[in-house]
Biopython code that builds the backbone (N, CA, C, O; Angstrom):
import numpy as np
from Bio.PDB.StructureBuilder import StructureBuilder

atoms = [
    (1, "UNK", "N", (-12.888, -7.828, 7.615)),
    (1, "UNK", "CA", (-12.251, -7.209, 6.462)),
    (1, "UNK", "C", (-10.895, -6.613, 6.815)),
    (1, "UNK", "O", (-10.015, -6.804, 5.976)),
    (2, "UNK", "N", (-10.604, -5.998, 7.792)),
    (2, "UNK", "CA", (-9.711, -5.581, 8.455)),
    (2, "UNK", "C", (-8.390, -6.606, 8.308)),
    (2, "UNK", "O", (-7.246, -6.344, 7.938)),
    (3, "UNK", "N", (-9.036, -7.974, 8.774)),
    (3, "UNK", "CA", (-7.997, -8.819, 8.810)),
    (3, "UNK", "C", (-7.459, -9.546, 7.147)),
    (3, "UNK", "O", (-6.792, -10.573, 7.022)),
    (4, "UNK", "N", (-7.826, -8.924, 6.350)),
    (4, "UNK", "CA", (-7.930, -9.419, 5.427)),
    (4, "UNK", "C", (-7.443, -8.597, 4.360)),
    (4, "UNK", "O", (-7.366, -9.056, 3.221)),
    (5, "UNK", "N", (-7.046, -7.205, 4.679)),
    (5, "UNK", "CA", (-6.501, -6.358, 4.171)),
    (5, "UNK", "C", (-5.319, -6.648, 4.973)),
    (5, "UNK", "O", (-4.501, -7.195, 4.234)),
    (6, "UNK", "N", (-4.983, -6.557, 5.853)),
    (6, "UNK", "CA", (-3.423, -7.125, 6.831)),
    (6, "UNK", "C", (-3.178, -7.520, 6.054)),
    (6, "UNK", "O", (-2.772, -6.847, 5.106)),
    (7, "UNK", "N", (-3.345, -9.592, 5.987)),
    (7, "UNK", "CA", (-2.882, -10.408, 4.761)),
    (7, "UNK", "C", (-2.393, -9.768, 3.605)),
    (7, "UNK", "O", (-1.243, -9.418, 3.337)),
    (8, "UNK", "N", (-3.493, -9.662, 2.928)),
    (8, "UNK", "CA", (-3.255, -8.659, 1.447)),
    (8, "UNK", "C", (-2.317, -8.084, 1.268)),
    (8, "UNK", "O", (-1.603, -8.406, 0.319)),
    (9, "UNK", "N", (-1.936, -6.932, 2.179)),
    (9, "UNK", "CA", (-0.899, -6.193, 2.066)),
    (9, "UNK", "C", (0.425, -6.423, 1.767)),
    (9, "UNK", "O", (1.167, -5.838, 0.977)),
    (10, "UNK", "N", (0.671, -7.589, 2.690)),
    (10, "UNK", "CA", (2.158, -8.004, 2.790)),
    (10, "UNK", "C", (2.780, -8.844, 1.604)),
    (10, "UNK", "O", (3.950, -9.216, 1.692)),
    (11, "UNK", "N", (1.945, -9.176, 0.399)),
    (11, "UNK", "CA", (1.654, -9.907, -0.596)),
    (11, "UNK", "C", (1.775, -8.684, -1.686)),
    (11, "UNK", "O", (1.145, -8.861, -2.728)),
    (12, "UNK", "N", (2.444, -7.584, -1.570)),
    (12, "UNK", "CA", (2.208, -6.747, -2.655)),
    (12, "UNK", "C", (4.120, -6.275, -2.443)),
    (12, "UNK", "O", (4.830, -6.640, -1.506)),
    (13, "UNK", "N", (4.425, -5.648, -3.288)),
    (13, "UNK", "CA", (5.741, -5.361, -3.190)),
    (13, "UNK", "C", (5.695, -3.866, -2.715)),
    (13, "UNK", "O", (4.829, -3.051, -3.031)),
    (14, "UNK", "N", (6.738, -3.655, -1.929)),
    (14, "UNK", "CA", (7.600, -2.752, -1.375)),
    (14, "UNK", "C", (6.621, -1.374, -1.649)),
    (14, "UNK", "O", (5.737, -0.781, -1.031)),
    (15, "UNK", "N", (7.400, -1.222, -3.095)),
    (15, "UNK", "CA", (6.808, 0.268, -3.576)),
    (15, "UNK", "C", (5.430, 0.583, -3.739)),
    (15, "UNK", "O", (4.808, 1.618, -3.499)),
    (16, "UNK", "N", (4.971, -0.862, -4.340)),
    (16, "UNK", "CA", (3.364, -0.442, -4.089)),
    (16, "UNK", "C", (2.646, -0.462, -3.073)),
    (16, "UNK", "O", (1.898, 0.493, -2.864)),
    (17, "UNK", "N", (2.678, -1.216, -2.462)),
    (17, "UNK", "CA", (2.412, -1.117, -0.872)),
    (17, "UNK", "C", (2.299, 0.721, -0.235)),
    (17, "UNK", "O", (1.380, 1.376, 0.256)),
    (18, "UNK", "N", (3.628, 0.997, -0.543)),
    (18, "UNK", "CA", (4.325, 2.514, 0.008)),
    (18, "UNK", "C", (3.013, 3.840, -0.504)),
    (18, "UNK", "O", (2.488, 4.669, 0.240)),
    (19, "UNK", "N", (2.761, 3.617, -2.131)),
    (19, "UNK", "CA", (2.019, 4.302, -2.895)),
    (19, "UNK", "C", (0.454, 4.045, -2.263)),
    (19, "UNK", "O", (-0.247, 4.990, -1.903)),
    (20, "UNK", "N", (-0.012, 2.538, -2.178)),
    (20, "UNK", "CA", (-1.264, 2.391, -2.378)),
    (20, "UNK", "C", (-1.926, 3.309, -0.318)),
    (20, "UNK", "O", (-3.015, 3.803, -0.027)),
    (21, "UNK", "N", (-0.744, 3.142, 0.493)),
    (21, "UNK", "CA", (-1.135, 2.995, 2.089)),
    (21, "UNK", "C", (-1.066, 4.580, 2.047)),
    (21, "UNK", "O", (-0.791, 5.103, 3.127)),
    (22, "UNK", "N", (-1.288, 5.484, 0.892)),
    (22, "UNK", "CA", (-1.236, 7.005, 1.088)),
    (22, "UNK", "C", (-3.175, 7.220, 0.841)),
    (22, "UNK", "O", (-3.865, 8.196, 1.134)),
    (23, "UNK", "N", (-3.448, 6.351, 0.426)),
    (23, "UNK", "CA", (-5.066, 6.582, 0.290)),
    (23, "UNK", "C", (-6.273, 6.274, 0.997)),
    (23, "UNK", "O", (-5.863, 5.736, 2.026)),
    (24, "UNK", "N", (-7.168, 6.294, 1.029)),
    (24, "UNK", "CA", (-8.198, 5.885, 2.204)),
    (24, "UNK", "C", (-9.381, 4.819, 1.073)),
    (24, "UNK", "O", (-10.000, 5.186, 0.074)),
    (25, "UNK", "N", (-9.340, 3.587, 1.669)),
    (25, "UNK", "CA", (-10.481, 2.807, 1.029)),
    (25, "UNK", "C", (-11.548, 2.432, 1.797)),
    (25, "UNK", "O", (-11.609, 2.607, 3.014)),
    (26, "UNK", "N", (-12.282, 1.986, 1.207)),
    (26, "UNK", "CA", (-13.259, 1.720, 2.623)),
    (26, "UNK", "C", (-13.823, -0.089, 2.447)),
    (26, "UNK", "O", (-14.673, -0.596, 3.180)),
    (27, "UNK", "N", (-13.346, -0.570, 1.692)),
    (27, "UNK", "CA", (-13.418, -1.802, 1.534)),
    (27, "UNK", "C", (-12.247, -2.535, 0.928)),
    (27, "UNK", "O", (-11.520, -1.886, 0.175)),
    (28, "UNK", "N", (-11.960, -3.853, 1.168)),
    (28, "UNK", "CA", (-10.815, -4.915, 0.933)),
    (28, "UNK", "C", (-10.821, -4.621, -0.511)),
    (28, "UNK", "O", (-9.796, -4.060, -0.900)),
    (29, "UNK", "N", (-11.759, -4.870, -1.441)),
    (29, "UNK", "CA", (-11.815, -5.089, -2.726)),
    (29, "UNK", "C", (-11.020, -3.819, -3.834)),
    (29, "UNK", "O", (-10.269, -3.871, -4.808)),
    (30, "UNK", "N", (-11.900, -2.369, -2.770)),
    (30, "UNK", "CA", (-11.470, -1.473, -3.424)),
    (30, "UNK", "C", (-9.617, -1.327, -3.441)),
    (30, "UNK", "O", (-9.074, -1.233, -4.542)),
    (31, "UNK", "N", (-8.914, -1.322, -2.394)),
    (31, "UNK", "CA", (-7.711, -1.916, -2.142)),
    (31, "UNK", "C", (-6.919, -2.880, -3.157)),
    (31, "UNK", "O", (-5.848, -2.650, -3.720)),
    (32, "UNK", "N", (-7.679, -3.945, -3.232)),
    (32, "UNK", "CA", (-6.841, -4.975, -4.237)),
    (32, "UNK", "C", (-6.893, -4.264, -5.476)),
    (32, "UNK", "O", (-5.852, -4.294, -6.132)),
    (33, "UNK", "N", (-8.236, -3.387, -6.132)),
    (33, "UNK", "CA", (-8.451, -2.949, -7.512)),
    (33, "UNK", "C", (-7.329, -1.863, -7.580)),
    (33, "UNK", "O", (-6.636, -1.857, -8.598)),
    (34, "UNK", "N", (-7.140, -1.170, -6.841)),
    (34, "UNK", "CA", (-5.890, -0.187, -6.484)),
    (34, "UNK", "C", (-4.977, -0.706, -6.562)),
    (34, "UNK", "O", (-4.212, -0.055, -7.274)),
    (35, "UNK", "N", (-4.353, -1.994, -6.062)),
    (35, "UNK", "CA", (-3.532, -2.331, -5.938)),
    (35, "UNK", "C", (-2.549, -3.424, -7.327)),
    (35, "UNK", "O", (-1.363, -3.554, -7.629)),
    (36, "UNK", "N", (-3.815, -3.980, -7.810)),
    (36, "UNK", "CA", (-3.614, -4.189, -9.257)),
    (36, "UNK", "C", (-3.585, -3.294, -10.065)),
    (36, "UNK", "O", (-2.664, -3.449, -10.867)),
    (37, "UNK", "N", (-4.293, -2.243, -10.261)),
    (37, "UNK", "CA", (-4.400, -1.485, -11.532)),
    (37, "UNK", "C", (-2.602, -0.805, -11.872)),
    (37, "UNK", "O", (-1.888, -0.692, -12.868)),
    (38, "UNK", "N", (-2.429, -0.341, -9.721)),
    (38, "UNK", "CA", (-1.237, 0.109, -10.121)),
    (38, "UNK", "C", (-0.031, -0.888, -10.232)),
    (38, "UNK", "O", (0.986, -0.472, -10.788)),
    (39, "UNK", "N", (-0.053, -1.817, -9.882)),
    (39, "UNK", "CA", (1.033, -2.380, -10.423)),
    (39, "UNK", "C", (0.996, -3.122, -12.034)),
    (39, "UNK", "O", (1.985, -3.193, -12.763)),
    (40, "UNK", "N", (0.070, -3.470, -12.266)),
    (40, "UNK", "CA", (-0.095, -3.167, -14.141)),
    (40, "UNK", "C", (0.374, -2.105, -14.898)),
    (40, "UNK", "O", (0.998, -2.077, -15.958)),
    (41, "UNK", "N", (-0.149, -1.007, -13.966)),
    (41, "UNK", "CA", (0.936, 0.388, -14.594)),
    (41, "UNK", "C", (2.236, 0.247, -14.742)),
    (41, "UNK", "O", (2.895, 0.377, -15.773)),
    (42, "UNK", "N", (2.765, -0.163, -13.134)),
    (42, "UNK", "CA", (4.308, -0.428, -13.316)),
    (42, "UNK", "C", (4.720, -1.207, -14.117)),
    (42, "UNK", "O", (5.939, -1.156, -14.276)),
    (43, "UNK", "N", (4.164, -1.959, -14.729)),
    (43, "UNK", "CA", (4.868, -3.355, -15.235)),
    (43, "UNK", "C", (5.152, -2.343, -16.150)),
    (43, "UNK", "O", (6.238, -1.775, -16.270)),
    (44, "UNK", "N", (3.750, -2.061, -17.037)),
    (44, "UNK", "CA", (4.306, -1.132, -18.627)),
    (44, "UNK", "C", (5.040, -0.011, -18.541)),
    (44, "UNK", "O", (5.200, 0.570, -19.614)),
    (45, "UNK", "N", (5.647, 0.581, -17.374)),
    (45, "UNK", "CA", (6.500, 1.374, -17.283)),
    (45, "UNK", "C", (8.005, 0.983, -17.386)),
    (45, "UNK", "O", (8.977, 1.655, -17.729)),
    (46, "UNK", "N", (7.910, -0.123, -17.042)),
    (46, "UNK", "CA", (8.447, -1.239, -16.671)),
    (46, "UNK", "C", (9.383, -1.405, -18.678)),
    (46, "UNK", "O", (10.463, -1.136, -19.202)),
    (47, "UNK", "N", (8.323, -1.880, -18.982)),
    (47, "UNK", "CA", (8.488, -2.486, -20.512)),
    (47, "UNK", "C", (8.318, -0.826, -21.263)),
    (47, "UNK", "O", (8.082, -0.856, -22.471)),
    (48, "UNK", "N", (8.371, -0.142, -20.945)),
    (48, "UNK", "CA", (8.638, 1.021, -21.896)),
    (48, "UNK", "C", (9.751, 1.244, -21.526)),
    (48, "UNK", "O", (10.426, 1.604, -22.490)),
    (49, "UNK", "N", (10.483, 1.212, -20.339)),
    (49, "UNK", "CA", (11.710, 1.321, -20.351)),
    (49, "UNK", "C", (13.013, 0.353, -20.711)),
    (49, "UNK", "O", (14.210, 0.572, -20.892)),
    (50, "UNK", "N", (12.498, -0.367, -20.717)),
    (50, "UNK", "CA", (13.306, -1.557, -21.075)),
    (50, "UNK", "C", (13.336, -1.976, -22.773)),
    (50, "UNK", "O", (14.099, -2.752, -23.348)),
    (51, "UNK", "N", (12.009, -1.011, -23.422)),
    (51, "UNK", "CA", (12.124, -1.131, -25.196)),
    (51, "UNK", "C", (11.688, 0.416, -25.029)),
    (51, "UNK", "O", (10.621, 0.851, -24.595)),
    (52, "UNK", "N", (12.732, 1.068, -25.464)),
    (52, "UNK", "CA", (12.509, 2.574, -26.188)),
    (52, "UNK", "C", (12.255, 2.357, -27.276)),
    (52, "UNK", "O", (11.285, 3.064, -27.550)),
    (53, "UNK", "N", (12.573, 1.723, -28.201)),
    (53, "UNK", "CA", (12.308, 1.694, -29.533)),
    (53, "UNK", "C", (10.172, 1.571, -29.884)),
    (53, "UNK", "O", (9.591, 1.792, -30.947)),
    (54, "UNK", "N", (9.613, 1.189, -28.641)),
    (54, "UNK", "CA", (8.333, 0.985, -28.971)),
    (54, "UNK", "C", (7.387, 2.040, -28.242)),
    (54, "UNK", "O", (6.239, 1.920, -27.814)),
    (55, "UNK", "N", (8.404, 3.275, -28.252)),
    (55, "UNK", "CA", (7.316, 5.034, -27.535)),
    (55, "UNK", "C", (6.627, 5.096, -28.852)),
    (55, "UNK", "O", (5.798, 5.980, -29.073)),
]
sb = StructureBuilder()
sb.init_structure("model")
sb.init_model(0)
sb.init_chain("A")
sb.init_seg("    ")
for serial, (resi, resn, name, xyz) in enumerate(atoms, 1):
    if name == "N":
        sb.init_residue(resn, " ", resi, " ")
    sb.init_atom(name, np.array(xyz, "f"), 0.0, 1.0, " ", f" {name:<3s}", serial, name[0])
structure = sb.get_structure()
């Protein structure tokens, strides 16, 4: 699993990477679910900033 979170990692961008490696998981999976949820966040942060008109 170890080696498999390595992989994983380097496959995620910059900032999330930076955010997600401040937490402690104890499995690969829990990691990726972290690692998607928050960059789904970003996206719509993403698209709220880019359309103000739709706060």
């Amino acid at each position: 699993e170890e080696e498999q979170a390595k992989n994983f990692q380097w496959g995620l961008c910059r900032s999330t990477l930076n955010h997600l490696m401040c937490m402690s998981y104890t499995n690969v999976s829990q990691f990726a679910n972290a690692a998607r949820n928050y960059e789904i966040l970003h996206e719509r942060d993403d698209d709220d900033t880019e359309r103000p008109d739709k706060r």
